[in-house]
PAVEX-174655 format. One record per residue (C-alpha): residue number from 1; x, y, z; residue in three letters. Coordinates in nm, 4 decimals. Each point is the difference from the previous one (the first is absolute). Example, Ala and Ser with C-alpha at 12.3 -4.5 7.8 and 13.67 -1.06 7.14 Angstrom:
% residues 2
<rec><i>1</i><east>1.2300</east><north>-0.4500</north><up>0.7800</up><aa>ALA</aa></rec>
<rec><i>2</i><east>0.1370</east><north>0.3440</north><up>-0.0660</up><aa>SER</aa></rec>
***
This chain:
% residues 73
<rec><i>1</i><east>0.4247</east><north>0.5563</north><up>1.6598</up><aa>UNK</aa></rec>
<rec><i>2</i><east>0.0168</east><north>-0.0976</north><up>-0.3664</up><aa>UNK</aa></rec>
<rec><i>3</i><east>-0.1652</east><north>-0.3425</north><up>-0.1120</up><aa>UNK</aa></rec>
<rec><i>4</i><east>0.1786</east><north>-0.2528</north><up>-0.1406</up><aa>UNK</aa></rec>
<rec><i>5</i><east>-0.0536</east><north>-0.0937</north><up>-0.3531</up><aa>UNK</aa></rec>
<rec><i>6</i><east>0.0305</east><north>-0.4144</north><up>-0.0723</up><aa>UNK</aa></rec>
<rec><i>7</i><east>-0.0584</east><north>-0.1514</north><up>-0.3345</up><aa>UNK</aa></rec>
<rec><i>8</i><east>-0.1770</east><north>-0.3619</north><up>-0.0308</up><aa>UNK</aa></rec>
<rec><i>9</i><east>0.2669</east><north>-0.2578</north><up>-0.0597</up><aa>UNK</aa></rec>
<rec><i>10</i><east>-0.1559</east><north>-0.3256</north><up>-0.1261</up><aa>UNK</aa></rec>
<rec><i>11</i><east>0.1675</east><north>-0.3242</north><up>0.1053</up><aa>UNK</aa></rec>
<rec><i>12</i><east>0.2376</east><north>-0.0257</north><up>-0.2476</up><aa>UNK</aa></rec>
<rec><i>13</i><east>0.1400</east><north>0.3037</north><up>0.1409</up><aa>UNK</aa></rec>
<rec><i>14</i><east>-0.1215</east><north>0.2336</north><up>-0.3190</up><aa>UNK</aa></rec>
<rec><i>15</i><east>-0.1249</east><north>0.3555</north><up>0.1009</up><aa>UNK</aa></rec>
<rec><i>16</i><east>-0.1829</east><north>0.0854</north><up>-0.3494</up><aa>UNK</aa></rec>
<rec><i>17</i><east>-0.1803</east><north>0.3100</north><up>0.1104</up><aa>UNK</aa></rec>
<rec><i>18</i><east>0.3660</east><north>0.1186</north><up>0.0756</up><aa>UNK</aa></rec>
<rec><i>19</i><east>0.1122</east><north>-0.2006</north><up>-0.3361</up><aa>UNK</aa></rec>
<rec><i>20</i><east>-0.2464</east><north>0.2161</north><up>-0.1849</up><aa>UNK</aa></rec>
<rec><i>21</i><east>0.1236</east><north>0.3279</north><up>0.1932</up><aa>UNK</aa></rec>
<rec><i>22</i><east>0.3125</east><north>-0.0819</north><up>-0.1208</up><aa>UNK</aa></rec>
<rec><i>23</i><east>-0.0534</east><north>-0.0219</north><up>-0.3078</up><aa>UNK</aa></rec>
<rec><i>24</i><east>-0.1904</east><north>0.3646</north><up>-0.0720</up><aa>UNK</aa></rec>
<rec><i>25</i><east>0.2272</east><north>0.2639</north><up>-0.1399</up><aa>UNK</aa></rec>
<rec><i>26</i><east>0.1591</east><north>0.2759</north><up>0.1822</up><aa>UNK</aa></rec>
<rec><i>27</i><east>-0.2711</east><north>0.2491</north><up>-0.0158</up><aa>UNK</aa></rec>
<rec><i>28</i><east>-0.2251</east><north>-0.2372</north><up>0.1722</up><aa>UNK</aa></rec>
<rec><i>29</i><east>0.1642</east><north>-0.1413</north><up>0.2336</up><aa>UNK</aa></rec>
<rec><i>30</i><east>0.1331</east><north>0.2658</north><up>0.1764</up><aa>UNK</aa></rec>
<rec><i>31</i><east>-0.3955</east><north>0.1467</north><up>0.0133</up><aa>UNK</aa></rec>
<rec><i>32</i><east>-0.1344</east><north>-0.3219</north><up>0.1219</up><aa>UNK</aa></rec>
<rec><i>33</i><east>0.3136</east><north>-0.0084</north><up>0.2605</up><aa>UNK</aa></rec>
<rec><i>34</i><east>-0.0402</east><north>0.3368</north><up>0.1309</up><aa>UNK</aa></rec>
<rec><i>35</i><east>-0.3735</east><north>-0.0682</north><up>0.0305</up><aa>UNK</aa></rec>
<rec><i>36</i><east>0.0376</east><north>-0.3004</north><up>0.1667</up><aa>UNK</aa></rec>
<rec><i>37</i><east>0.2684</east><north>0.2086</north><up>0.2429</up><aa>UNK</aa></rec>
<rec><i>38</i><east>-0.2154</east><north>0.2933</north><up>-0.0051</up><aa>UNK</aa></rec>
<rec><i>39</i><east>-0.3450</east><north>-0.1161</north><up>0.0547</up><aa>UNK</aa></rec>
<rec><i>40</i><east>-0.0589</east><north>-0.3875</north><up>0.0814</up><aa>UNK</aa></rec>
<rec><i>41</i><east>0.3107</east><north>-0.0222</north><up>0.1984</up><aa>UNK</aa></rec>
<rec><i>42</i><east>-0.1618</east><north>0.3363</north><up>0.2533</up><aa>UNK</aa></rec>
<rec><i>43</i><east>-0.3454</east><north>-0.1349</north><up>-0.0034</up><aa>UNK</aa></rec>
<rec><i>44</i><east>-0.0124</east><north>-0.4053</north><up>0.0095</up><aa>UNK</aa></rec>
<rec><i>45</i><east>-0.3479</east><north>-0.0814</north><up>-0.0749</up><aa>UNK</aa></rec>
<rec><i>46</i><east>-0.1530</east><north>0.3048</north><up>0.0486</up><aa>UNK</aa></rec>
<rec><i>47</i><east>0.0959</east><north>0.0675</north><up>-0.3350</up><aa>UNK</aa></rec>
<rec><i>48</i><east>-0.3285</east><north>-0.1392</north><up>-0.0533</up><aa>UNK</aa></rec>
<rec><i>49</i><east>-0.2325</east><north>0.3026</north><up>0.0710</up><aa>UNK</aa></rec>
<rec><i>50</i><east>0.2114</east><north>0.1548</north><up>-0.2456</up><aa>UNK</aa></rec>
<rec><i>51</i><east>0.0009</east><north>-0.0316</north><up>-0.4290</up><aa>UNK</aa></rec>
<rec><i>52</i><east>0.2997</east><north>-0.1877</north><up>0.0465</up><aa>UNK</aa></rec>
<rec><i>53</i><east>-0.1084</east><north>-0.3076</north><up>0.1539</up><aa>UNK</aa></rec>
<rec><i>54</i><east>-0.2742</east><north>-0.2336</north><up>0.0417</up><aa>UNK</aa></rec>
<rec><i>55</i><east>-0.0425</east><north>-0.3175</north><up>0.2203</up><aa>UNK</aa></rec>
<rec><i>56</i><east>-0.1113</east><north>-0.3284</north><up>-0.1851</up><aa>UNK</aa></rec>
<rec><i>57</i><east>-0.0992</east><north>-0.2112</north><up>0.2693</up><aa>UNK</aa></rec>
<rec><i>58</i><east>0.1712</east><north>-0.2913</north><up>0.1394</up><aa>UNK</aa></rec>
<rec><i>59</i><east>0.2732</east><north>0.2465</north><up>0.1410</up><aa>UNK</aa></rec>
<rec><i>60</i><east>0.1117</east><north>0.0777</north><up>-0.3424</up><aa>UNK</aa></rec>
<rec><i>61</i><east>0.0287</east><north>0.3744</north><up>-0.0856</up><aa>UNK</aa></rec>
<rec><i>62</i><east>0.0752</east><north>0.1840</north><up>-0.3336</up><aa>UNK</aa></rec>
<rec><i>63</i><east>0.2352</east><north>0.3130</north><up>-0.0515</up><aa>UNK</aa></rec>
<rec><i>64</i><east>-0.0593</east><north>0.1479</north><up>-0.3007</up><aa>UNK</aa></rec>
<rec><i>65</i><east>0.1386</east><north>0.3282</north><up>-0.1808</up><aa>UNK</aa></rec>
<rec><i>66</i><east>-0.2277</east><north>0.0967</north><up>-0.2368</up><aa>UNK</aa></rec>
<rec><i>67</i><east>0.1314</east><north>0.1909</north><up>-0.3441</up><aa>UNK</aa></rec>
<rec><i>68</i><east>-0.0460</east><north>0.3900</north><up>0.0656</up><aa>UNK</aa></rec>
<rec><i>69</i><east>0.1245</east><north>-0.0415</north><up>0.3309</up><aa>UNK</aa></rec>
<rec><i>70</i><east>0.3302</east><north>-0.0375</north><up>-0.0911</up><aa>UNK</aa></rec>
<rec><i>71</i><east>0.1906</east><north>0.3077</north><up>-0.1325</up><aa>UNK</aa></rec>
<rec><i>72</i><east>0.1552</east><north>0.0181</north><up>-0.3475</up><aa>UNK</aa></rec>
<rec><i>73</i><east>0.3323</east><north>-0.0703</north><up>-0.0658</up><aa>UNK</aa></rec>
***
């Protein structure tokens, strides 16, 4: 079963990591929304072990796509 994906919503109500998402063009969001479908949605956490993620402590964790992982247009 999938994981599901939540963005931090400050108390105002503001999601900027979702703001910033927003706000990339075409191209890259539909990479970084297929990755996030493709890979940290299947693997939670776990993504981790992997070059994609890295845990930060605190039960924060980073997802990251790096450059020349991402095919060209």
């Amino acid at each position: 079963m999938p994981y599901e994906i939540e963005f931090y919503e400050d108390d105002s109500g503001s999601k900027p990591c979702l703001e910033w998402v927003r706000g990339l063009d075409v191209r890259k969001r539909r990479v970084l929304g297929t990755a996030l479908r493709e890979i940290l949605q299947q693997q939670g956490i776990s993504v981790c072990g992997s070059p994609f993620g890295k845990q930060l402590g605190g039960g924060l964790f980073e997802f990251r796509l790096r450059e020349e992982n991402v095919p060209p247009p």
